[in-house]
C-alpha positions as CSV (number, residue, x, y, z in Angstrom):
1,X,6.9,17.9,-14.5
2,X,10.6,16.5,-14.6
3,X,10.8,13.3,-12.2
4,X,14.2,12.0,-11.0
5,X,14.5,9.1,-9.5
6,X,18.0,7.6,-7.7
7,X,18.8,3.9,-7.9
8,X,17.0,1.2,-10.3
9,X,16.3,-1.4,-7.7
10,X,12.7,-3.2,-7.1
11,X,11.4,0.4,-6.0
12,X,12.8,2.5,-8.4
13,X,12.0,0.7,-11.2
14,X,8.5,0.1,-10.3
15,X,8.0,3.7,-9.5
16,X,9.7,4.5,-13.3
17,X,7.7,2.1,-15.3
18,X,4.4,3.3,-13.6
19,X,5.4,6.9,-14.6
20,X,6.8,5.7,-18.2
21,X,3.0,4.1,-18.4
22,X,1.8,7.5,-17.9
23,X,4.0,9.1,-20.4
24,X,5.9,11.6,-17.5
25,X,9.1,13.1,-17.7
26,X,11.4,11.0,-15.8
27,X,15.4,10.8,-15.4
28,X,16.7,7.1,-13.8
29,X,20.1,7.4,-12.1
30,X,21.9,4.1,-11.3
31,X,25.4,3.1,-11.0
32,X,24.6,-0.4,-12.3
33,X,25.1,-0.4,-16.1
34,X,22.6,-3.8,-16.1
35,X,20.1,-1.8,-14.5
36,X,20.3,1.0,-16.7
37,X,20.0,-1.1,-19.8
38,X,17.3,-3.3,-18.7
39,X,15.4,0.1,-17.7
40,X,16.3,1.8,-21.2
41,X,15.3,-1.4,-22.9
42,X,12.2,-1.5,-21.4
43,X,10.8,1.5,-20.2
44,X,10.1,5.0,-22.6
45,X,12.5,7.2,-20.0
46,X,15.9,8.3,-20.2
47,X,18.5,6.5,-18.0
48,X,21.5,7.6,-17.0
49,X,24.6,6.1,-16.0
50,X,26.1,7.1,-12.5
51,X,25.9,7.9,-9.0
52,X,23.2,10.0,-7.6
53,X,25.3,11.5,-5.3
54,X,27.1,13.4,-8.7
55,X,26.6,17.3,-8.8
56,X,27.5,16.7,-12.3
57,X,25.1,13.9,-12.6
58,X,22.1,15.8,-11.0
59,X,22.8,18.7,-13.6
60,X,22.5,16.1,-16.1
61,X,19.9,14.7,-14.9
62,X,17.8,18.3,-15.4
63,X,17.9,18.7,-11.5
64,X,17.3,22.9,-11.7
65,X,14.1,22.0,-13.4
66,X,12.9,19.3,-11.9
67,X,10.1,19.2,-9.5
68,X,10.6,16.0,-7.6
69,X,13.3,14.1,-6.3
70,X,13.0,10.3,-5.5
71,X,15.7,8.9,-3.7
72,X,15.2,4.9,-3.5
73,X,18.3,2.9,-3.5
74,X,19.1,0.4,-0.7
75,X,21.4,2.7,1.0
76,X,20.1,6.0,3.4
77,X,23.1,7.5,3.5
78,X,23.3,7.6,-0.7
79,X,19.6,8.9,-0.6
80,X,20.2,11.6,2.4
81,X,22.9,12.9,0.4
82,X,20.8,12.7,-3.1
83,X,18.4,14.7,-1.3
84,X,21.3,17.3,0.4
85,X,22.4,17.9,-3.2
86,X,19.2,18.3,-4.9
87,X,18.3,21.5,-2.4
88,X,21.2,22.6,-3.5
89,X,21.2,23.2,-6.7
90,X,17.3,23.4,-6.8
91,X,15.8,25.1,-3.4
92,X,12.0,24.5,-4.8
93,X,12.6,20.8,-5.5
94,X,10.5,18.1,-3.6
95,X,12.5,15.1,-1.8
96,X,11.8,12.3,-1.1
97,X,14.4,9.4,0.6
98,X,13.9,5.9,1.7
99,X,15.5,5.6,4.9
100,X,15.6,2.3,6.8
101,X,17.8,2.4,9.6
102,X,15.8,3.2,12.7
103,X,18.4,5.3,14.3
104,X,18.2,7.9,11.3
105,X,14.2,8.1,11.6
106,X,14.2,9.0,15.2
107,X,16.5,11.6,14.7
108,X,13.6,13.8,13.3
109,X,15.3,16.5,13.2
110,X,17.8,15.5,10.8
111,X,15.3,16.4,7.9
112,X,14.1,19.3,8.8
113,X,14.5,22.5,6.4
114,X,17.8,23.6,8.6
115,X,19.6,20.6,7.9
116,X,18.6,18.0,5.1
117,X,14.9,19.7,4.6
118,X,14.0,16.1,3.4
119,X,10.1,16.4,2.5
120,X,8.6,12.9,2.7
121,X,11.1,10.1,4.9
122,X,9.9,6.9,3.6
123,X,10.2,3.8,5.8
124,X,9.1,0.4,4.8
125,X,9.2,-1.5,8.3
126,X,7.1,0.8,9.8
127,X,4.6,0.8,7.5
128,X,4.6,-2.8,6.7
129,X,3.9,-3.1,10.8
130,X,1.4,-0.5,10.6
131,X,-0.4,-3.0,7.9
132,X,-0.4,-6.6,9.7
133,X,-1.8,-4.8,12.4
134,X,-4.8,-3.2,10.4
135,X,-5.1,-6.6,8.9
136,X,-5.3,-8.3,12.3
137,X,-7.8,-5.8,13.6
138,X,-10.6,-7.1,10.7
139,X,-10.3,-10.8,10.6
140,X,-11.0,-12.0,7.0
141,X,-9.4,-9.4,5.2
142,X,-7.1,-9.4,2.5
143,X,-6.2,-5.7,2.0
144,X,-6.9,-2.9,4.6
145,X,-6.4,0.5,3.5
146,X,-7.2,3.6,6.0
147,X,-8.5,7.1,4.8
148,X,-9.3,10.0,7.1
149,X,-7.3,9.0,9.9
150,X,-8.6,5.0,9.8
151,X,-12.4,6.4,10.4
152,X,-12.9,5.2,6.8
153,X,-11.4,2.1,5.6
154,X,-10.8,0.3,1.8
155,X,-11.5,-3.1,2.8
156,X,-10.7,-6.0,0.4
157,X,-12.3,-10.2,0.6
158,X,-12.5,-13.0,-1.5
159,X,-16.0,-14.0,-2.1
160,X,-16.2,-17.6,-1.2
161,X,-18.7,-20.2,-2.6
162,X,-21.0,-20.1,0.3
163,X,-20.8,-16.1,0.9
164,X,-23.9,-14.7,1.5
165,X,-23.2,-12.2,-1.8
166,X,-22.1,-15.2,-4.3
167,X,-24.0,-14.5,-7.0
168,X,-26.2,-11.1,-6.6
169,X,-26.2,-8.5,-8.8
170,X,-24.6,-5.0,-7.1
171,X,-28.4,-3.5,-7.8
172,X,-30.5,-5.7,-5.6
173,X,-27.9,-5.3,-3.5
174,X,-27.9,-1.8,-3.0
175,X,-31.6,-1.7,-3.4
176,X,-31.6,-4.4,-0.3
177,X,-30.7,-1.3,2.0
178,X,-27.6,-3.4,3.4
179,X,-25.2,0.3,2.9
180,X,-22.5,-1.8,1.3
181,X,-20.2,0.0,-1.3
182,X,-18.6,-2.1,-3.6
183,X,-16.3,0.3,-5.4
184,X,-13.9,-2.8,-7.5
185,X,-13.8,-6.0,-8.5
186,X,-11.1,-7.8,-9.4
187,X,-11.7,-10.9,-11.5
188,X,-9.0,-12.6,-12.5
189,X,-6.4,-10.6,-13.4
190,X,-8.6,-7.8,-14.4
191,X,-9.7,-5.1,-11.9
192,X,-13.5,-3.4,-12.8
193,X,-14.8,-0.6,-11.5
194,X,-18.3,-1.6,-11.1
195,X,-22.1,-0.8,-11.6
196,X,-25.5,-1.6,-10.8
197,X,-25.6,-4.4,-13.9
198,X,-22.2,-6.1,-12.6
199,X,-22.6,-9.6,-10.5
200,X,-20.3,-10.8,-7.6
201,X,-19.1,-14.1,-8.5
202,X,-17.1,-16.9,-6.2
203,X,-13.6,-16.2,-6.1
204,X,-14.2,-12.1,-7.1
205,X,-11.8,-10.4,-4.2
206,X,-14.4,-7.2,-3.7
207,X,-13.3,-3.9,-2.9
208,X,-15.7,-2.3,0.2
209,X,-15.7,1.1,1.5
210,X,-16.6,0.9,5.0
211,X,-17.0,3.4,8.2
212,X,-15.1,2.4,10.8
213,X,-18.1,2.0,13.1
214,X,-19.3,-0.6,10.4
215,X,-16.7,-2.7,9.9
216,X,-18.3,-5.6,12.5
217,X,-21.3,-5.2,11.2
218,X,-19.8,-5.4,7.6
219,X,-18.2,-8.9,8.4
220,X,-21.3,-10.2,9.9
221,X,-23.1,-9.6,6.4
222,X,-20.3,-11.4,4.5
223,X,-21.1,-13.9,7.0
224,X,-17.5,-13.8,8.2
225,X,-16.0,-14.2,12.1
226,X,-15.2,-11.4,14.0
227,X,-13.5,-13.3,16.9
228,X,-9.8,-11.5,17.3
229,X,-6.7,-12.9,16.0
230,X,-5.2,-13.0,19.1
231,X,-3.2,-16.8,19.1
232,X,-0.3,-15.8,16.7
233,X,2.7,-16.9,15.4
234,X,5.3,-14.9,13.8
235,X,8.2,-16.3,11.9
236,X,11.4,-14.2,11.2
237,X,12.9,-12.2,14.2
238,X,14.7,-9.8,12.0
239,X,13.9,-5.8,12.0
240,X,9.7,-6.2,10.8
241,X,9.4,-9.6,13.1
242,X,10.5,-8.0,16.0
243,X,8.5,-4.8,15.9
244,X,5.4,-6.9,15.1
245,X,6.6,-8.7,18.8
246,X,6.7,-5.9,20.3
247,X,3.5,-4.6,19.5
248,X,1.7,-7.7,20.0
249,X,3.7,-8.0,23.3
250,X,2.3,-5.1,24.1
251,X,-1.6,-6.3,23.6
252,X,-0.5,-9.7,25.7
253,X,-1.3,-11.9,22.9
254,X,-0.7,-15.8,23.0
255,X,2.9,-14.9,20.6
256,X,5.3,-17.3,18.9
257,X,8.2,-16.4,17.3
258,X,10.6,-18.6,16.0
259,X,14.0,-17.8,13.7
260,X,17.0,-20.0,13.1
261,X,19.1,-17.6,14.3
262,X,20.3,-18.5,18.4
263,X,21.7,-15.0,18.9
264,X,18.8,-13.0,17.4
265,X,16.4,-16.0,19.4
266,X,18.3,-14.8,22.9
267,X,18.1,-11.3,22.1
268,X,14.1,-11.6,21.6
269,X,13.3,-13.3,24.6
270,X,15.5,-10.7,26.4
271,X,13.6,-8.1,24.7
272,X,10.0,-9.7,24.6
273,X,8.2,-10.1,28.0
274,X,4.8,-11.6,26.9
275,X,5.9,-13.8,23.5
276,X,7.6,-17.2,23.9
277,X,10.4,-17.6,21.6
278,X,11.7,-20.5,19.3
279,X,14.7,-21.7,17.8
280,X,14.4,-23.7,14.4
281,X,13.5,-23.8,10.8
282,X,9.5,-23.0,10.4
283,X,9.7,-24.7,6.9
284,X,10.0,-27.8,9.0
285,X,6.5,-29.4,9.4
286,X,7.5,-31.1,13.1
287,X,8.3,-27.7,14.5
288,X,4.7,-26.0,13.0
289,X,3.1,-28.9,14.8
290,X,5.0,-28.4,18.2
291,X,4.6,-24.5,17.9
292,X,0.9,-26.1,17.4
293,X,0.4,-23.9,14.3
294,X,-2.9,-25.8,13.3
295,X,-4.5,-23.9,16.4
296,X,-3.4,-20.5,15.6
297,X,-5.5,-17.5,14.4
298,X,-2.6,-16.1,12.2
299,X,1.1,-17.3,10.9
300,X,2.9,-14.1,9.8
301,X,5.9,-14.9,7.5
302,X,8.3,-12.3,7.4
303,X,12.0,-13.9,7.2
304,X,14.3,-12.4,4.1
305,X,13.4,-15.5,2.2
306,X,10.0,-15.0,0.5
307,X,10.5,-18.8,-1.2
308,X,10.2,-19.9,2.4
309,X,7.4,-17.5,3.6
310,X,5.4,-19.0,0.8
311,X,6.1,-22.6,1.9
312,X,6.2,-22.1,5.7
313,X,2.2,-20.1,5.1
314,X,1.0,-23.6,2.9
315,X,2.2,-25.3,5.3
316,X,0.3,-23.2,7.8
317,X,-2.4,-23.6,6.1
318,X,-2.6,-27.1,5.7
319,X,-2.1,-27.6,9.0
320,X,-5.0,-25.4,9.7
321,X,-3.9,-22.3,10.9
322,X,-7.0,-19.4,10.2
323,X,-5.5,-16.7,8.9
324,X,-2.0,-16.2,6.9
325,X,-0.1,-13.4,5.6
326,X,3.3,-13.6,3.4
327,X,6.1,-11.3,3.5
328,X,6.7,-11.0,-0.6
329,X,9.4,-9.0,-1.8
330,X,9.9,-8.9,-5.6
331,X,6.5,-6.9,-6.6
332,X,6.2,-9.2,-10.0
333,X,5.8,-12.0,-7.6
334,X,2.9,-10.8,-5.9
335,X,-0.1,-11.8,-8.6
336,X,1.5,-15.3,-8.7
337,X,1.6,-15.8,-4.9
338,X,-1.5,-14.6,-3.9
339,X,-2.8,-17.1,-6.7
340,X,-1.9,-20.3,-5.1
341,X,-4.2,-19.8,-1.4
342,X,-2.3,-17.5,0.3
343,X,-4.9,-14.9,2.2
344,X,-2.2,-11.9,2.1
345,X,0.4,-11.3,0.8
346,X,2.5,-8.1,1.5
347,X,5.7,-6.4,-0.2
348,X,7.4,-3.7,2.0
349,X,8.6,-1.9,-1.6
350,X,4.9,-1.7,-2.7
351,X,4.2,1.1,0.7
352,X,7.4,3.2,-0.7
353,X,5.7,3.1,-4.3
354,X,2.6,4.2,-2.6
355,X,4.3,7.0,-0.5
356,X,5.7,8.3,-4.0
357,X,2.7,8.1,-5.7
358,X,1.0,10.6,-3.3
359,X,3.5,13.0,-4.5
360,X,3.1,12.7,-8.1
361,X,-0.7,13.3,-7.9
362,X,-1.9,16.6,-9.0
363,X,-4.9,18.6,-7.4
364,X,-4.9,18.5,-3.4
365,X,-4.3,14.6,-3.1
366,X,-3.9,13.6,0.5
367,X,-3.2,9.8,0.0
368,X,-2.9,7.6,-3.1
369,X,-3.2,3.7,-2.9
370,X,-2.5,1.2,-6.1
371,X,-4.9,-1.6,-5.8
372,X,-4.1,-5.0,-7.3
373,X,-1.3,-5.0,-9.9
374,X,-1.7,-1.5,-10.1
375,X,-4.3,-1.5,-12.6
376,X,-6.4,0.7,-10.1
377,X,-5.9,3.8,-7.7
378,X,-7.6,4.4,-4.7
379,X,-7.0,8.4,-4.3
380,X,-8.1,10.8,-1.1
381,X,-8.1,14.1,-2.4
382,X,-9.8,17.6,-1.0
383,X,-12.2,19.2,-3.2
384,X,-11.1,22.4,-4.6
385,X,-12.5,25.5,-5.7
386,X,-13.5,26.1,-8.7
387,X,-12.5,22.4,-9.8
388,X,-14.9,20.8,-12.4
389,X,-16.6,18.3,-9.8
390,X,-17.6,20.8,-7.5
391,X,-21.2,22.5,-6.7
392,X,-23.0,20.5,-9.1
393,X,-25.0,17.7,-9.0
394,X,-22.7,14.7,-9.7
395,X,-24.8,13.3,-12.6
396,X,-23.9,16.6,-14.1
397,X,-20.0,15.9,-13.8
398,X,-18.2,14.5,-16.3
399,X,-16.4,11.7,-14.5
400,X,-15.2,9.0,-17.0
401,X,-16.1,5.4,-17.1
402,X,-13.8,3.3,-15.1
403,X,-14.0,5.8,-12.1
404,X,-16.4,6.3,-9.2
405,X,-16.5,8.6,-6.1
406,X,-16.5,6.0,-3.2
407,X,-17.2,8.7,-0.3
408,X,-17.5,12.2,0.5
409,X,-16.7,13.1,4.2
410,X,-17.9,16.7,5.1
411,X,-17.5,18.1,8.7
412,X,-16.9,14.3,10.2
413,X,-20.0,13.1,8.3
414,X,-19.4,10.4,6.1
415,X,-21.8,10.8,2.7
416,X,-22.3,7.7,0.5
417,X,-22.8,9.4,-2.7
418,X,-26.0,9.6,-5.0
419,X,-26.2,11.0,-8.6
420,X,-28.3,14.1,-6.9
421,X,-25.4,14.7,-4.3
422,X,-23.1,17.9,-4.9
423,X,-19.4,18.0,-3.7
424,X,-18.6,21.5,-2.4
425,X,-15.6,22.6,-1.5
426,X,-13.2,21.6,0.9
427,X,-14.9,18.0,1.1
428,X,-13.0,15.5,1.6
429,X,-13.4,12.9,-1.5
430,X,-12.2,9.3,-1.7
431,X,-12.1,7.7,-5.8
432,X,-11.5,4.9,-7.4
433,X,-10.2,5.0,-10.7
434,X,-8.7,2.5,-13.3
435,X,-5.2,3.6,-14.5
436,X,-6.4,4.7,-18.0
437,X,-8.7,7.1,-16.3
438,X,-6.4,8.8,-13.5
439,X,-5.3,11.7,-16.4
440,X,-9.1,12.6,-16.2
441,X,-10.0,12.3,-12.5
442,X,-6.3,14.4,-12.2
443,X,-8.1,17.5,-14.4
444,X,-11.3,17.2,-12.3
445,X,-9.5,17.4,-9.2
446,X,-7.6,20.6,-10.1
447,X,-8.2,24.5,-9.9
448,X,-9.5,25.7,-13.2
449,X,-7.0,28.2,-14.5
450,X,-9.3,31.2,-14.6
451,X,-9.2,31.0,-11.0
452,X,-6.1,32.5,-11.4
């Protein structure tokens, strides 16, 4: 499967040395020539020099034999066109464009087969506003991750001292009839998929699958709050700030926003009925403790600047603000931050990886999610036919160490797997697998070829 991706930015790049990890055929197109050499110095994939918007440069590329087309540079009109050319010369390709200006995403019908026939439109503010609000719906959390609609939820916390699971071993637990998965661990800087022997330690961040229904109950056993995050302040009224605003303006939250910016300060409190709006630097301690950050459920720090998200949320937190979460940009960043206090931190190039990802999968994958420093994949998939992992008992199925089958839904009921339980077809199946096992869960996953 030939894989080529346009423009050797933060998402690019990420995306080509996950697939260069994986040994894939992949083709990097950048008109940067530092780019190009960092990535052919760096990663096993050929790199080209050029613009992606290059007949010639696609046919070099390989683009009549390619199978996917990943268009991720900072400009949408240099993708769209990417993508234009690629059904061109290949009418079977898939395509796949970042595009963030808003005006191009409402204009559906600008992708559709007639015109661009764009497959997958990828854009980061929305789903980076779709996250803070999953986060702020299940106080506590570090990571939310939503399956089947959101009725199933990947839920990640950091095991404090004093937390009720601090020191059990995952086989009492289960044996203690409490229904809590625990599908990884990460320790460290090392992610483990985990079993009955392994102990929860202080300072583990656990992985839980959880049904939607449960998610109270869930927090109450991790002896957590579930009062609302509804005293917030955001900081940064650019494109993410404001549609945060607006959809917490919409719930009638108590809302602060503040930005340095007086035209982009008038043009929110124009905008915004419900949230009161602030002019001034948030990095500056006297304006926290006016905005009286040390009483707010949440600070969300989203300006351009991630040095200054990081200092504005320790500040925050100092000041005693509940909850924080940290607009991060450069992905190799992420680790480092998250290390110092910080309860979440999120990258808007991380949800265009993810959005990728789900197209490189094979098998029937309906979602794919890296978990912490990609050393881990959280994969939705559909069970098919004639696939090794179906209508046998799972003890019976050969699924490698460093993988586990988190859930099976079937007909809206959600089954918590047991070593007598049999997957049949068509179920829905949600796994967790470390990154040296993905090749195997992949082969599981797909339609034997004697099917054919």
């Amino acid at each position: 499967m030939r894989i080529i991706i346009i423009g050797a930015g933060e998402v690019g790049y990420h995306i080509a040395k996950k697939l260069s990890d994986e040994k894939r055929d992949v083709v990097l197109i950048d008109k940067d020539p530092a780019k190009v050499r960092r990535i052919s110095e760096n990663l096993d994939i050929q790199a080209l020099l050029g613009s992606g918007t290059s007949p010639k440069m696609l046919r070099e590329a390989g683009i009549e034999k390619a199978e996917l087309l990943a268009a991720a540079t900072d400009s949408d009109e240099v993708n769209l066109i990417a993508c234009l050319l690629a059904r061109s010369l290949n009418r079977h390709i898939v395509k796949i464009a970042r595009v963030r200006n808003q005006e191009y995403v409402q204009e559906s019908s600008l992708f559709s087969e007639d015109l661009l026939g764009v497959d997958l439109i990828i854009n980061t503010r929305d789903m980076m506003v779709k996250t803070i609000l999953s986060l702020m719906d299940i106080p506590g959390a570090s990571e939310v991750i939503d399956f089947l609609g959101g009725e199933v939820k990947l839920v990640s916390f950091l095991i404090s001292e004093d937390s009720p699971l601090a020191g059990m071993k995952l086989s009492n637990l289960k044996s203690s009839g409490e229904g809590l998965l625990i599908v990884a661990i990460v320790r460290g800087h090392k992610i483990l998929i985990p079993s009955g022997a392994d102990t929860i330690w202080p300072l583990d961040l656990i992985y839980l699958v959880v049904k939607k229904d449960n998610v109270h109950a869930t927090l109450n056993r991790l002896g957590m709050s579930t009062r609302p995050l509804k005293n917030v302040i955001i900081v940064g009224a650019g494109a993410t700030g404001m549609a945060v605003a607006h959809a917490l303006d919409d719930r009638r939250h108590n809302v602060r926003l503040i930005d340095e910016d007086g035209d982009r300060c008038k043009q929110a409190a124009t905008l915004l009925n419900y949230v009161t709006v602030i002019k001034g630097d948030a990095a500056d301690g006297d304006l926290l403790r006016e905005a009286n950050a040390g009483e707010m459920d949440l600070l969300i720090a989203l300006t351009g600047d991630e040095e200054s998200n990081v200092l504005i949320s320790l500040l925050a937190k100092e000041m005693g603000t509940r909850r924080t979460i940290t607009r991060v940009s450069k992905l190799s960043y992420m680790h480092i931050v998250s290390a110092i206090g910080l309860d979440t931190v999120i990258n808007p190039r991380m949800s265009a990886v993810r959005a990728i990802l789900q197209h490189l999968r094979r098998g029937k994958i309906l979602s794919v999610t890296p978990l912490r420093e990609e050393q881990a994949e959280a994969i939705e998939a559909e069970a098919l036919e004639t696939s090794d992992i179906v209508n046998v008992p799972l003890a019976q199925v050969d699924f490698p160490p460093g993988a586990i089958l988190g859930a099976i839904v079937r007909e809206g009921e959600i089954i918590i797997p047991k070593g007598d339980t049999i997957v049949l077809p068509h179920d829905r199946l949600i796994i967790f697998a470390l990154q040296q096992v993905l090749n195997s869960i992949e082969r599981l996953l797909t339609v034997k070829l004697e099917y054919f």
